[in-house]
Residue, then its C-alpha position, 0 to 999 in steps of 0.5 A: x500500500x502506498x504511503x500516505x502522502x507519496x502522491x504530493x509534491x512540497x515546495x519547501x522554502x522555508x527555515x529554520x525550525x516551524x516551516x521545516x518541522x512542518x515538511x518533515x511531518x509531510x515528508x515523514x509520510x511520503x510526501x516528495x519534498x523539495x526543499x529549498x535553499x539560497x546559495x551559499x549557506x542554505x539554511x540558517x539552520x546548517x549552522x545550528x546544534x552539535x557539530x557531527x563529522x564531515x562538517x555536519x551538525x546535529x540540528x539540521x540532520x535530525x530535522x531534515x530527512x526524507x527530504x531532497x535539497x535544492x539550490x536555486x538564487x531566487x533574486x534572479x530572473x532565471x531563479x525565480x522562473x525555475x521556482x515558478x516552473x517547480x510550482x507548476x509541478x507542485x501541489x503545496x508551497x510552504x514559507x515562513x519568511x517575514x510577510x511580504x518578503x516573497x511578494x516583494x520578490x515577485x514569489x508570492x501566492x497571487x504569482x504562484x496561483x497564476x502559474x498553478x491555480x491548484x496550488x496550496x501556498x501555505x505560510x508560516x510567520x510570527x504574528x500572521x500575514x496582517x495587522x500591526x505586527x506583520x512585519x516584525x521579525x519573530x523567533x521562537x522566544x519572542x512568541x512565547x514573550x509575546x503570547x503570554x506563554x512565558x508568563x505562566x511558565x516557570x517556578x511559583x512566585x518568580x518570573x516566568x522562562x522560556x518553556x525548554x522547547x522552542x514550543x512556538x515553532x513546533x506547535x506552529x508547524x504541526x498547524x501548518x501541518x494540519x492546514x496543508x492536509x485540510x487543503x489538500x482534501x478540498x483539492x480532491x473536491x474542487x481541484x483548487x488549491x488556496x492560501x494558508x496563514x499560520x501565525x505562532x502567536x495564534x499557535x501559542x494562544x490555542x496551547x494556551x486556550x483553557x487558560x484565556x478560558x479561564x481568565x476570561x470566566x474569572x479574571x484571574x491573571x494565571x501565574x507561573x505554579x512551577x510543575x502544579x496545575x490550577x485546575x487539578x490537584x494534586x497535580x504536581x511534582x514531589x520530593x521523595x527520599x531518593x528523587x522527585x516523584x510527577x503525580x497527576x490525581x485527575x478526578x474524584x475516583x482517583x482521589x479517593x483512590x490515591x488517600x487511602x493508598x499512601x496512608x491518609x485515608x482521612x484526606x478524603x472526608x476532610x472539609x477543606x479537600x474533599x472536591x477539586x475545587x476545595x482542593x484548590x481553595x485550600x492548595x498550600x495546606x494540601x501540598x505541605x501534608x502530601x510532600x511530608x507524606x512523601x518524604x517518608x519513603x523512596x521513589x521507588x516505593x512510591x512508584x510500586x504503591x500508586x502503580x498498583x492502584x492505578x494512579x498516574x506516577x512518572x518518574x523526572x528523567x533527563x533526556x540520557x535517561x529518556x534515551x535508555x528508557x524501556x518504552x523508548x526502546x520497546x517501540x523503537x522510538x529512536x531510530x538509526x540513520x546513515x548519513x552520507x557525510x555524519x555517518x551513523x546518527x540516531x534521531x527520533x523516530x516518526x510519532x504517529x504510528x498508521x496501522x496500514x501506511x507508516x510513516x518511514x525514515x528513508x533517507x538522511x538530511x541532503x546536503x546543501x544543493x544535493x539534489x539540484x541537479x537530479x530534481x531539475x532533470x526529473x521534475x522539469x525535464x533540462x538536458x544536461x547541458x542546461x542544468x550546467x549551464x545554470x551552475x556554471x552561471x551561479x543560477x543554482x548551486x549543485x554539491x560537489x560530486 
């Protein structure tokens, strides 16, 4: 059975890390993505993470498989005519340049859907393709700044941090993601493609969205609580007599579960605790009983008990951790790669798992221009002779051979 996606071309310009988060997701299930860079340093990306052999880096490979790399000048007339012959061939168009940028250079959507009017031309910016904030330039720790996402994340009673993920680029590109394929089940229907604007700061807000709920039903400025939760309690990390210990009691069964179980059944039938919202009401006293409750054995004791009667427990790891843990490698989440140029790089896997049509790794990050010279006979049909013609003219750039 053929794989999801194995019928869909990408043109993929984008950068860094939504745009490219949001191809390797499509390229994951089959999708031909084209993905294309400026010549010389490609991008900016190349030059991110732990260096790895042959002059790689760990960023770029563990983000950019399944994917074949082009090099083409875009400020230039042939340039940008070569990119208009490839949306001609494409069915999507993914970008995350500032707004405007592409319109400047005579490559935005208007101009594509001319040449392709099926194409879906989906873009990736910070605060969207309008208002006020169109044109600011917008990485991943501005968005968090700015959507409120830094305000609430963080230790109890001190400022708020950045989450440990670049989480604005992510959830941005898994929308993005999302909205190609929506489009892409209108073509089906139609035949016609159609513009797609995906902001960060709008991505950010939808992560936030019980919390804006929230503040908007009691006006209640939500507040960093370090690993607590206002709407659920217990629901936090504690200290143990050997490491700390992630609980998440999240409803009344589970509560009168979990009292009995580390030995205070008289929790439940006191006044001050018997609902989540008295809980709430009464947060400080109840999180001082249970970490004095929880300091009285380890871990490892606390894990067996809560086990064994169903209530949720995690242990903290650090990612060495993650990468030894037993689930991790009973489902094979990491998954070896030979890369032409790093050699052999373990990266993660494909997290959405299809009974019928999986998702594969097939092939390593390409090296800058690596596959010009191929997708430019394949696709469009030049001679040999052309394709020359146009690195010999810096037009496009094809790696060494």
């Amino acid at each position: 059975m053929k794989m999801p996606l194995e019928d869909v071309m990408v043109l993929d310009l984008s950068h860094a890390l939504a745009g490219p988060h949001c191809s390797t997701m499509l390229a994951d299930f089959g999708a031909h993505v084209i993905k294309l860079e400026t010549p010389g340093a490609g991008d900016i990306a190349r030059a991110w993470g732990a260096p790895l052999p042959g002059g790689e880096n760990s960023y770029f490979v563990g983000l950019h498989r399944n994917k074949q790399g082009i090099s083409i000048d875009l400020k230039t007339d042939e340039g940008k005519e070569l990119f208009f012959k490839l949306v001609e061939k494409a069915d999507v168009v993914l970008e995350n340049f500032r707004p405007g940028a592409l319109e400047k250079l005579g490559l935005g959507y208007e101009r594509a859907k001319a040449r392709n009017p099926g194409i879906i031309y989906c873009s990736v910016s910070g605060f969207g393709q309008d208002g006020p904030y169109r044109e600011r330039a917008a990485l991943d720790l501005i968005l968090q700044a700015e959507s409120g996402m830094i305000s609430v994340t963080g230790e109890e009673g001190g400022s708020g941090v950045r989450c440990g993920v670049s989480v604005a680029d992510l959830a941005a590109g898994m929308y993005a993601g999302f909205g190609i394929l929506l489009a892409l089940r209108v073509k089906e229907k139609t035949g016609e493609g159609q513009s797609i604007d995906v902001s960060m700061l709008e991505g950010q807000m939808s992560l936030l969205n019980v919390m804006i709920s929230g503040f908007l039903a009691d006006r209640e400025l939500p507040k960093p609580m370090g690993t607590a939760y206002k709407a659920l309690l217990p629901y936090q990390t504690f200290r143990t007599q050997t490491r700390d210990l992630a609980l998440a009691v999240g409803s009344e069964k589970l509560w009168k579960i979990f009292c009995p179980a580390i030995g205070r059944p008289d929790l439940t039938d006191d006044q001050r605790f018997r609902t989540n919202q008295q809980r709430g009401q009464n947060r400080d006293a109840l999180v001082d009983i249970l970490q004095q409750v929880f300091l009285t054995r380890s871990f490892e004791e606390w894990e067996a008990v809560l086990l064994k009667v169903g209530v949720p427990v995690g242990a903290i790891n650090n990612i060495e951790q993650l990468i030894d843990h037993p689930q991790v490698k009973a489902r094979g989440s990491l998954v070896d790669m030979e890369h032409p140029r790093a050699g052999p790089v373990r990266v993660v896997g494909v997290p959405v798992r299809l009974s019928k049509t999986p998702g594969a790794i097939r092939s390593p990050s390409p090296r800058l221009g690596e596959h010009t010279e191929e997708t430019l006979k394949s696709v469009l049909g030049l001679s040999a002779a052309e394709v020359q013609r146009l690195v010999d003219t810096r037009i496009v750039q094809a790696a060494p051979k």
